[in-house]
C-alpha positions as CSV (number, residue, x, y, z in Angstrom):
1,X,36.5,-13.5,-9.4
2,X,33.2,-15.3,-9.4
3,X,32.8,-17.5,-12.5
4,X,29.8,-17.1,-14.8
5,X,27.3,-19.3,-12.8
6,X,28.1,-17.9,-9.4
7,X,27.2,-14.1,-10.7
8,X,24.2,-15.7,-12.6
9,X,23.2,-16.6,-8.7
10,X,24.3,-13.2,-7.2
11,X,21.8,-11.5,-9.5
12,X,19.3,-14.0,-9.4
13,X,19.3,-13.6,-5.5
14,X,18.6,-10.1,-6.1
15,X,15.5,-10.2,-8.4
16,X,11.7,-10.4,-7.1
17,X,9.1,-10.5,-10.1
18,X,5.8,-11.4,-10.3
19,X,3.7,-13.7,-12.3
20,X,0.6,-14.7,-13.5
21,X,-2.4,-17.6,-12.0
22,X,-3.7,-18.2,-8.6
23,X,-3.2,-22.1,-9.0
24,X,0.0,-23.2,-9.9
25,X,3.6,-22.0,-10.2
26,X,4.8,-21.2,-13.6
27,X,7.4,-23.6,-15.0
28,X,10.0,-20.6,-15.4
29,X,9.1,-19.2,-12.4
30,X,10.1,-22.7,-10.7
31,X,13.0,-23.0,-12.3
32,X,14.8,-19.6,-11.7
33,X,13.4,-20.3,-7.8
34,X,15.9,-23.6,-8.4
35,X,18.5,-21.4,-9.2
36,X,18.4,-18.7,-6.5
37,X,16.0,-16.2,-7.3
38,X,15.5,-14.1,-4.3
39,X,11.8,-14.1,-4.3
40,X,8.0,-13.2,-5.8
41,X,5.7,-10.4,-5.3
42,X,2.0,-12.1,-4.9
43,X,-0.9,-9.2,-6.4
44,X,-4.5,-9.4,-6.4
45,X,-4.3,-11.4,-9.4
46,X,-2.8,-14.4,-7.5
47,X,-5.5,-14.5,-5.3
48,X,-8.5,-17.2,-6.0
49,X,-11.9,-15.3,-4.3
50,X,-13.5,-18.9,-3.9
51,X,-10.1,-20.2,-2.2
52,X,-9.2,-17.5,-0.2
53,X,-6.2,-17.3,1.8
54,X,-6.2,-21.3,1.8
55,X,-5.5,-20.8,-1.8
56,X,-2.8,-18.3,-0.7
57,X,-1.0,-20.6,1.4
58,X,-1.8,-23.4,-1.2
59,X,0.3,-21.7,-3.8
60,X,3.4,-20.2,-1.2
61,X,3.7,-23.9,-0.4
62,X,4.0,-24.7,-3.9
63,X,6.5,-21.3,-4.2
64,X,8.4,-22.9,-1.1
65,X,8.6,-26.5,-2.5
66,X,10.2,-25.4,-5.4
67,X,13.1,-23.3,-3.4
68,X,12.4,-23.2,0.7
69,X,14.7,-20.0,0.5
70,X,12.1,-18.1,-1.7
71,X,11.0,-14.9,-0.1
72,X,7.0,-14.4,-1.1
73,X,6.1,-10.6,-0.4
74,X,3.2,-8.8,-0.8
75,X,1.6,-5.5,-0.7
76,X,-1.2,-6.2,2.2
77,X,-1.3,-2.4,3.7
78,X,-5.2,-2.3,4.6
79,X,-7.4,0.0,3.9
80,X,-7.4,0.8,0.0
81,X,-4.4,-1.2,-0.5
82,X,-5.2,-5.0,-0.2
83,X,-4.4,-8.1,-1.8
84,X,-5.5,-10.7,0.0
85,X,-9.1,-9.4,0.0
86,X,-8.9,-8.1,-3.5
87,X,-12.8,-9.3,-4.1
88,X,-14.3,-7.9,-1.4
89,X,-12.1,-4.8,0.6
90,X,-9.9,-5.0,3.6
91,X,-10.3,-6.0,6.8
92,X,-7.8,-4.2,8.1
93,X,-8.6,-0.2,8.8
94,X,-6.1,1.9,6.8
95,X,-3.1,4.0,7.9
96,X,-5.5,7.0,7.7
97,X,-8.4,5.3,9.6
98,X,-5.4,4.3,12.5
99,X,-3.8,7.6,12.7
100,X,-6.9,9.3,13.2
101,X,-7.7,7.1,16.2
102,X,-4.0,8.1,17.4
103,X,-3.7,4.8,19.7
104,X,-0.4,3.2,18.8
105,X,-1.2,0.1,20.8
106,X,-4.0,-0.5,18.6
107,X,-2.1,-0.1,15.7
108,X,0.1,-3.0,16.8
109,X,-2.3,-4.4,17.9
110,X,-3.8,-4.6,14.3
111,X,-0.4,-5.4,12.7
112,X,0.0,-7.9,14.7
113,X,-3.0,-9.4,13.7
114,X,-2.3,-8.8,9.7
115,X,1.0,-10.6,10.4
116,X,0.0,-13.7,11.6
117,X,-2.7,-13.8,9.0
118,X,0.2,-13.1,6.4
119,X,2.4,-15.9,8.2
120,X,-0.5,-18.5,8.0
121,X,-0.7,-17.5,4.3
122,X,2.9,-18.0,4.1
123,X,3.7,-14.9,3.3
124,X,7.3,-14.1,4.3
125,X,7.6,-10.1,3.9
126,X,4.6,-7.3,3.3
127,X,5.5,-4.0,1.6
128,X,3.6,-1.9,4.4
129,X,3.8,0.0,6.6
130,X,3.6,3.5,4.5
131,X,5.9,5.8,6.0
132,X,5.0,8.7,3.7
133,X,3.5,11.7,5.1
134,X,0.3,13.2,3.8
135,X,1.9,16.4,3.1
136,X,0.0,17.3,-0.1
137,X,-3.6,17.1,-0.5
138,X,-3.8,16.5,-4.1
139,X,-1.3,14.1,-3.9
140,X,-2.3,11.1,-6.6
141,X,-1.2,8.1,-4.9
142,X,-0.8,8.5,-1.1
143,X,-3.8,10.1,0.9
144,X,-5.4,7.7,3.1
145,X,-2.4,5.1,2.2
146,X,-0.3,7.5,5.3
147,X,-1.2,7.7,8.6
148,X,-1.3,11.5,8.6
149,X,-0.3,14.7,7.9
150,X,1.7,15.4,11.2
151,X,5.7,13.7,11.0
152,X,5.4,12.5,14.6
153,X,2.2,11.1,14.4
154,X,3.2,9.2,11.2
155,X,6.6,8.0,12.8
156,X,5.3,6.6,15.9
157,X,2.3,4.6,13.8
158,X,5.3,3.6,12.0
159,X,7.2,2.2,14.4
160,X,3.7,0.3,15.9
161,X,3.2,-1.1,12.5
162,X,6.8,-2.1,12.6
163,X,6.9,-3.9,16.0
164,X,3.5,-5.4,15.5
165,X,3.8,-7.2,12.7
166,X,7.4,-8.3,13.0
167,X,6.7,-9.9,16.0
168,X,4.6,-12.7,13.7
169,X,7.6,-13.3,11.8
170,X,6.8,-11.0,8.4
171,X,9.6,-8.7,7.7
172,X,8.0,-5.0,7.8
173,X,8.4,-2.5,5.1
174,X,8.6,1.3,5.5
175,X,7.7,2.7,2.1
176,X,9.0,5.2,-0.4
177,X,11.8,6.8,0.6
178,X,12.8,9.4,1.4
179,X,8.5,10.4,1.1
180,X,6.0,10.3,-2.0
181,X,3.6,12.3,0.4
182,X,4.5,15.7,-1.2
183,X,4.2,14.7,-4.8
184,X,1.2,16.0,-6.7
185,X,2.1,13.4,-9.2
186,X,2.4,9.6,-9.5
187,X,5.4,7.8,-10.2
188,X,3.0,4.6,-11.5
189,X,2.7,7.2,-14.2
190,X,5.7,9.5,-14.3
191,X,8.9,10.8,-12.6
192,X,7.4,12.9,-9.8
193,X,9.9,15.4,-8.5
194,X,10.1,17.1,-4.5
195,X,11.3,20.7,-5.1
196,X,11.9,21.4,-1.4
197,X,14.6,22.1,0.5
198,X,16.9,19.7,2.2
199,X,15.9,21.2,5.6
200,X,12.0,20.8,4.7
201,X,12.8,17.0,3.9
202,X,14.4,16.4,6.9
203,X,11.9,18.0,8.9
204,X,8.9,16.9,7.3
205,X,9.4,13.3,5.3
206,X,12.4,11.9,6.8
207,X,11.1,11.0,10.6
208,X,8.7,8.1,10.4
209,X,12.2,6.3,8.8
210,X,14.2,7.3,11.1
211,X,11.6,5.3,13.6
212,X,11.5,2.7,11.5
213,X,15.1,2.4,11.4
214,X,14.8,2.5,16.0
215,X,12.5,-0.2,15.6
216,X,14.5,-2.2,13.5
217,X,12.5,-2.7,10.3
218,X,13.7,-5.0,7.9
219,X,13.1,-3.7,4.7
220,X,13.2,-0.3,3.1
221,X,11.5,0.5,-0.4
222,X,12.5,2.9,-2.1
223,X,10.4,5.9,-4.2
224,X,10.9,6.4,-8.0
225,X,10.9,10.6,-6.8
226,X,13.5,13.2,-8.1
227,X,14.9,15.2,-4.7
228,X,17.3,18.1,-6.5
229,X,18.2,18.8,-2.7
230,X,19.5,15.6,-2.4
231,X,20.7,14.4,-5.7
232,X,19.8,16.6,-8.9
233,X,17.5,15.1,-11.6
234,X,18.1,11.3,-10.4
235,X,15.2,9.3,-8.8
236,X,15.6,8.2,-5.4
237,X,15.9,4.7,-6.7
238,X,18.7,5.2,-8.8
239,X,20.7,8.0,-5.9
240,X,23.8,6.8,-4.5
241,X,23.8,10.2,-2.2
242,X,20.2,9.0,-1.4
243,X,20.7,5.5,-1.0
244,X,24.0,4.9,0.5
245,X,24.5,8.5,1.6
246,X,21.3,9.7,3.3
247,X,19.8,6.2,4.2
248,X,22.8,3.7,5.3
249,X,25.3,6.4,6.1
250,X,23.2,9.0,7.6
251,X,20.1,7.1,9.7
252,X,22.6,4.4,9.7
253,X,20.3,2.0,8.4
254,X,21.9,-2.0,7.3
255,X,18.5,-4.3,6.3
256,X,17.7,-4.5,2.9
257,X,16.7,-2.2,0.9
258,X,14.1,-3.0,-2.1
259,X,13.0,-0.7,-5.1
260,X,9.6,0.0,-5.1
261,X,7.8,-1.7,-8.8
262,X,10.2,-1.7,-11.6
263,X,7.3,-1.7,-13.8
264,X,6.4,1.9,-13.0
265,X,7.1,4.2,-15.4
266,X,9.5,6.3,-13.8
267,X,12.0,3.6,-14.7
268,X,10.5,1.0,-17.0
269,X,9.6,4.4,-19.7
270,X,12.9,6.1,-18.5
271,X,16.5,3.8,-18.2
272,X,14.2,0.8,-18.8
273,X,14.6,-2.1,-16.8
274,X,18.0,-4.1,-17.2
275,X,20.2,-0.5,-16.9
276,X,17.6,0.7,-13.9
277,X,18.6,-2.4,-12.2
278,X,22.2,-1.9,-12.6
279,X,21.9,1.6,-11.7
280,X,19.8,0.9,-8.3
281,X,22.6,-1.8,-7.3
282,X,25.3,0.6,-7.6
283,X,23.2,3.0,-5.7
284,X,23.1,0.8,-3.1
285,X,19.8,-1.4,-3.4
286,X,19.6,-4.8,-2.9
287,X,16.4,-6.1,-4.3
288,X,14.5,-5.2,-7.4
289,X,10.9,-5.7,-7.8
290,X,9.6,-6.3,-10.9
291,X,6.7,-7.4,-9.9
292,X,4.3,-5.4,-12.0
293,X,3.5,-6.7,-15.4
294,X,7.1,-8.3,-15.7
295,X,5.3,-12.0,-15.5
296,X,7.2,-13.8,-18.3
297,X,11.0,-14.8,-18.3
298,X,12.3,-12.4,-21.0
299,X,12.6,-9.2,-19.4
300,X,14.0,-11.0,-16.1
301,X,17.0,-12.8,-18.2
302,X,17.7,-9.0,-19.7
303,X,18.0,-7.7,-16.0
304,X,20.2,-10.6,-15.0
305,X,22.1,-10.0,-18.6
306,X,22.4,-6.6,-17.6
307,X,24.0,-7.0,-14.3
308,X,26.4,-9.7,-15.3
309,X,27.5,-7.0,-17.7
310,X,27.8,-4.5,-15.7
311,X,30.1,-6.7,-13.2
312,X,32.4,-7.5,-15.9
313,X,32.9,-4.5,-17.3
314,X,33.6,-2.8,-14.3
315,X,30.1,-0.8,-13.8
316,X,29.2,-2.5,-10.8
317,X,31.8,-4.3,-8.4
318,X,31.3,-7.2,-7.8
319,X,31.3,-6.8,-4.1
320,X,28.5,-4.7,-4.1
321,X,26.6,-7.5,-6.3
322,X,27.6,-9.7,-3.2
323,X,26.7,-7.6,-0.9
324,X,23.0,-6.9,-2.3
325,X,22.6,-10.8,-2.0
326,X,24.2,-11.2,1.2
327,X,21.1,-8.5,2.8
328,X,18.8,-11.1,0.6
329,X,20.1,-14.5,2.6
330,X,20.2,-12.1,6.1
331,X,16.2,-11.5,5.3
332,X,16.2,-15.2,5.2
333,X,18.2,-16.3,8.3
334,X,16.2,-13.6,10.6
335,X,12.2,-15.2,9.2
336,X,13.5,-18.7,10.4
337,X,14.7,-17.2,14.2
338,X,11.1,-15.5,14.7
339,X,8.7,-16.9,17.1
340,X,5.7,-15.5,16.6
341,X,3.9,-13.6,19.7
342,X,0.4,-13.8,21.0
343,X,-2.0,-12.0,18.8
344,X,-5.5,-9.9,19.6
345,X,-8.0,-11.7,17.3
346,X,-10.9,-8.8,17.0
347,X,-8.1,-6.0,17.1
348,X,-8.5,-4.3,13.3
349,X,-12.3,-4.7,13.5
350,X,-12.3,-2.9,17.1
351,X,-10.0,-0.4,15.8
352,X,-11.9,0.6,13.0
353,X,-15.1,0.9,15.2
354,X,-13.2,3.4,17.4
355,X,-11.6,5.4,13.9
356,X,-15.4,6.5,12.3
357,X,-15.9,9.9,13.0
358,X,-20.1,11.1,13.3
359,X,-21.3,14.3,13.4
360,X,-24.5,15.8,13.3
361,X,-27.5,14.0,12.8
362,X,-27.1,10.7,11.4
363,X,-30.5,9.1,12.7
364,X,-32.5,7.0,10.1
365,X,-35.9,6.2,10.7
366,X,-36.3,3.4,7.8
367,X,-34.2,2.2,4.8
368,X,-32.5,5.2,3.1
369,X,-31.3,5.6,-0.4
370,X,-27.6,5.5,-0.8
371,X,-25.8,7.2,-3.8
372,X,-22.2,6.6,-3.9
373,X,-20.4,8.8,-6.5
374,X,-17.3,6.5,-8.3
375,X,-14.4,7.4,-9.0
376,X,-10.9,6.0,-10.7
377,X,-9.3,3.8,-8.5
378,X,-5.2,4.5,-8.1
379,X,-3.2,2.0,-9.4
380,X,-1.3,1.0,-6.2
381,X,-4.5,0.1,-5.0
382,X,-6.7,-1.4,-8.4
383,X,-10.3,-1.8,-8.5
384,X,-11.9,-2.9,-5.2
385,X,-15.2,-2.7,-3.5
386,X,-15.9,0.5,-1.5
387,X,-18.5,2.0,0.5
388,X,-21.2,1.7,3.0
389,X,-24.5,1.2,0.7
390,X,-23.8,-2.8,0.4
391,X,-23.4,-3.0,4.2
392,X,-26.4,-1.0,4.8
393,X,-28.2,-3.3,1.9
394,X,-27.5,-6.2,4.5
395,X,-28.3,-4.6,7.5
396,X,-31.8,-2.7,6.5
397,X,-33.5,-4.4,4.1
398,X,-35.2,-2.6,1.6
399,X,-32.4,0.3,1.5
400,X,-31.7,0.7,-2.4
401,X,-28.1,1.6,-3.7
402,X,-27.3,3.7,-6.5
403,X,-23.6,4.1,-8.0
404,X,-23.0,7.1,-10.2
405,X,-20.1,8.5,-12.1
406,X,-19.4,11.7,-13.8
407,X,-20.8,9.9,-17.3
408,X,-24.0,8.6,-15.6
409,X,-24.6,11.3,-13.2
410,X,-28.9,11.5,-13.0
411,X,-29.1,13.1,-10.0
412,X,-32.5,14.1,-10.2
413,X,-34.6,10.9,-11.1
414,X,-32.8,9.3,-8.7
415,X,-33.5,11.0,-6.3
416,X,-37.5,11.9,-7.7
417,X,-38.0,7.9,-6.8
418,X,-37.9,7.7,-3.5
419,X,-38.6,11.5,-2.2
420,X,-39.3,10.6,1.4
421,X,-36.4,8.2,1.6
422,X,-33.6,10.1,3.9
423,X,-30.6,10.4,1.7
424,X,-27.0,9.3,2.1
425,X,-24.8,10.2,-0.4
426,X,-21.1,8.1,-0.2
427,X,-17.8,9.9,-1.7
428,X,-14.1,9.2,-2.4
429,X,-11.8,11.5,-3.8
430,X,-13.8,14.9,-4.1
431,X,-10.9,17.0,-4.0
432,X,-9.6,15.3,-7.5
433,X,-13.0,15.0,-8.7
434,X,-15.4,18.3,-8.7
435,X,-18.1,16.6,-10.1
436,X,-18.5,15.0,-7.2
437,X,-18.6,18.1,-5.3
438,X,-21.3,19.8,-7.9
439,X,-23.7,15.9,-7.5
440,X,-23.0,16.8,-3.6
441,X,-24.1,20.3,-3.5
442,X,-27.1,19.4,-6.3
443,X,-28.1,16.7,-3.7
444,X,-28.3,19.1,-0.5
445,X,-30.2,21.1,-2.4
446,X,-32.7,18.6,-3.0
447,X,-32.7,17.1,0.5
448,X,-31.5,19.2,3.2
449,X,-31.4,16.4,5.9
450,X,-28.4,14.9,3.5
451,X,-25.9,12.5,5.0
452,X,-22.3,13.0,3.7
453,X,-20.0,9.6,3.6
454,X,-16.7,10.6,3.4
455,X,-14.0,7.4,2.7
456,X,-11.3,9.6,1.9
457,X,-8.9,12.2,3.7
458,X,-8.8,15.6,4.1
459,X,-12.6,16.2,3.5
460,X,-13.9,19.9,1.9
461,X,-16.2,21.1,4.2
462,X,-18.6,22.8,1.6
463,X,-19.2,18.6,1.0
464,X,-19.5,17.3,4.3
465,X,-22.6,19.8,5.2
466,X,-23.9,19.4,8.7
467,X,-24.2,15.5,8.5
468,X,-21.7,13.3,8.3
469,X,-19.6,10.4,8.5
470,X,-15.7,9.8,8.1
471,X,-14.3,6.0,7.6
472,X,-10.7,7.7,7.0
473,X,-10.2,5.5,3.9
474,X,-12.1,2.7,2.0
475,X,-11.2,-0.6,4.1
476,X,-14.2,-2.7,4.6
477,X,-14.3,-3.0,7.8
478,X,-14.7,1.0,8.4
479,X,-17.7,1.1,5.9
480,X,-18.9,-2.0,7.9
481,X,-18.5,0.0,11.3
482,X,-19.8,2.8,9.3
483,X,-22.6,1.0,8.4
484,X,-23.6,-0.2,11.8
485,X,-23.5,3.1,13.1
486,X,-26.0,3.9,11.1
487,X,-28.2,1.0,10.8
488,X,-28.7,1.3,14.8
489,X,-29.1,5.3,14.6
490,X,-26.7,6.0,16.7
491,X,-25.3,10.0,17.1
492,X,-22.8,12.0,18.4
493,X,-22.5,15.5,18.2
């Protein structure tokens, strides 16, 4: 039997939080990494806008310096999911914008080219790609974060994402199993459930892990989701049938598996943290992230508290403990082995010029008025900048911008000054937000010749109208392609 110290370093080994600043590393923070802590979850909020991913790799150094065996992750998807350009939107197209282009070459290619960007930040692991398919329309969370509604398609973008960026070195995540696509709920928020049957999952959400498992991924979050076909009222998170059943047993996968946030409410307002780590352990996870607002010491000494605990009284073997660690140091052995491969500098931005969809007539013949309708962000991916109207702002001067939300929607004197300006109207999210659909149809009314800007998925026709461009998401580099497209009139039918 371990003695107290060496189970203090098992659980440490298993725990990834986050914290707060963008400048230095917290004094607690350094000295749990002294100990063994597994790793830290960088967020937007550890990003400095005027550093930039210098500032990134500043403070990973300083992460490193205080324990070299310190995983840093972070959740760097693209699209509407980005950290490292929190201030501005990403510059790499989402999972929607790549699995609408269908070329799985060029979404290695553009993995490839996040991962070395990642490794230069000294990032060691990212939490993408999403492996969830966009099985729901209304679903909360997901939506442009998958590459599709088709299982095939998503599995063999999947596997791309996989082999593209783990060829830099950055251990790959396939994220949430077994699938958050079919929720119409959001387990930031609540414990979303999946009433389907265990042949629908298989057929439907389980694919793109099974390719991720071919192509070797090395980590595996899992999705705070009740599946009563697979294991009653428990979330995946906490499923031993799920976990070590389905996943390690069953696709016969043996990397590590890591919870998705801890934070989220579908464990922190449930078991609470310290028991829902316990429970994931004995489920068969290995690493916990409490990234979200766990950012002081407290709440991490109750986990480890928890699972010491647990070991001694016979909750959770100790062997398993060991074993959730031993996946931890594995993830550390392979990121020292990699040497990275060549990379395709251009490859996200070319990729994203090839994802916009046109259609209709898209010709301007001056600087238009854009009105972008706002909506909520999701909390997976926070508040960032959206839409083409700031692009176009740079490219024809003298186009004006107007952002409206349900609360301010004036439609009408908007609109009565500039009446011979063509009109493009921006939208995200219309099929959660009928006001935007009502300020759509209003404007169409007003100005036939309307140009629809769709950054979401799975558009409602009755919005688009004749006229019309798709950026599959809200990445900034598809609104900039977008943008260009329009700026230089170009068409296609």
């Amino acid at each position: 039997m371990n003695h107290p110290h060496d189970l203090r370093e098992l659980a440490l080994a298993t725990l990834f939080p986050g914290f707060l600043g963008a400048h230095e590393v917290p004094s607690w923070l350094a000295g749990m990494a002294a100990e063994g802590l597994g790793g830290v979850v960088l967020f937007g909020r550890n990003v400095d806008p005027a550093r930039g991913d210098a500032g990134v790799a500043a403070l990973t150094g300083a992460l490193h310096a205080a324990n070299p065996d310190l995983l840093v992750g972070i959740d760097e998807e693209g699209g509407d999911v980005t950290r490292l350009d929190v201030s501005t939107g990403s510059t790499l197209p989402g999972n929607a914008a790549l699995g609408a282009l269908d070329d799985p070459e060029a979404t290695e290619r553009a993995a490839a080219e996040v991962g070395a960007r990642l490794r230069a930040c000294g990032v060691d692991l990212n939490f993408a790609p999403v492996a969830d398919v966009d099985s729901n329309p209304l679903n909360p969370v997901i939506g442009v974060r998958s590459f599709g509604f088709d299982p095939d398609l998503v599995a063999r973008h999947v596997a791309a994402f996989v082999a593209g960026q783990q060829a830099q070195g950055v251990a790959a995540t396939a994220k949430h199993f077994p699938g958050h696509g079919g929720t119409s709920e959001d387990s930031h928020l609540t414990v979303p459930s999946i009433d389907d049957a265990l042949d629908v999952i298989q057929a439907r959400d389980l694919p793109p892990f099974r390719a991720a498992v071919k192509a070797d991924v090395k980590i595996v979050m899992t999705a705070h989701i009740r599946f009563p076909a697979l294991d009653g009222d428990r979330p995946a998170t906490l499923s031993r049938p799920i976990i070590t059943g389905l996943l390690r047993d069953e696709l016969g996968y043996d990397g590590l598996v890591m919870t998705d946030g801890m934070d989220m409410h579908a464990i922190s307002h449930t078991v609470g943290h310290p028991e829902g780590a316990v429970l994931a352990l004995a489920a068969g996870v290995d690493a916990l992230c409490v990234g979200g607002d766990t950012v002081t010491p407290e709440p991490l000494e109750a986990i480890v508290a928890a699972i010491i605990e647990a070991v001694r009284s016979g909750r959770l073997p100790e062997e398993r403990l060991a074993e959730a660690a031993g996946r931890v140091h594995a993830l550390r052995r392979w990121l020292r082995e990699v040497s990275p491969s060549a990379v395709v500098h251009g490859a996200a931005a070319e990729a994203a010029r090839r994802a916009v969809t046109v259609h209709g007539d898209v010709t301007l013949d001056g600087p238009p008025l854009v009105v972008e309708l706002d909506d909520d962000p999701t909390i997976a991916a926070g508040p960032i900048p959206w839409g083409i109207g700031r692009h176009l702002v740079d490219r024809l001067p003298g186009t004006v911008l107007a952002r409206v939300t349900e609360s301010t929607a004036d439609l009408p004197a908007v609109l009565a000054a500039l009446p011979s300006r063509r009109l493009i109207v921006g939208v995200r999210g219309v099929r959660r937000r009928p006001w935007q659909v009502a300020v759509v149809e209003a404007a169409r009314a007003a100005r036939p010749d309307l140009i629809v800007v769709d950054h979401d998925v799975n558009p409602l026709p009755e919005v688009l109208g004749q006229n019309y461009v798709l950026t599959h998401g809200a990445a900034r580099v598809t609104a900039e392609a977008a943008a260009e497209l329009l700026a230089t009139g170009l068409t296609a039918g």
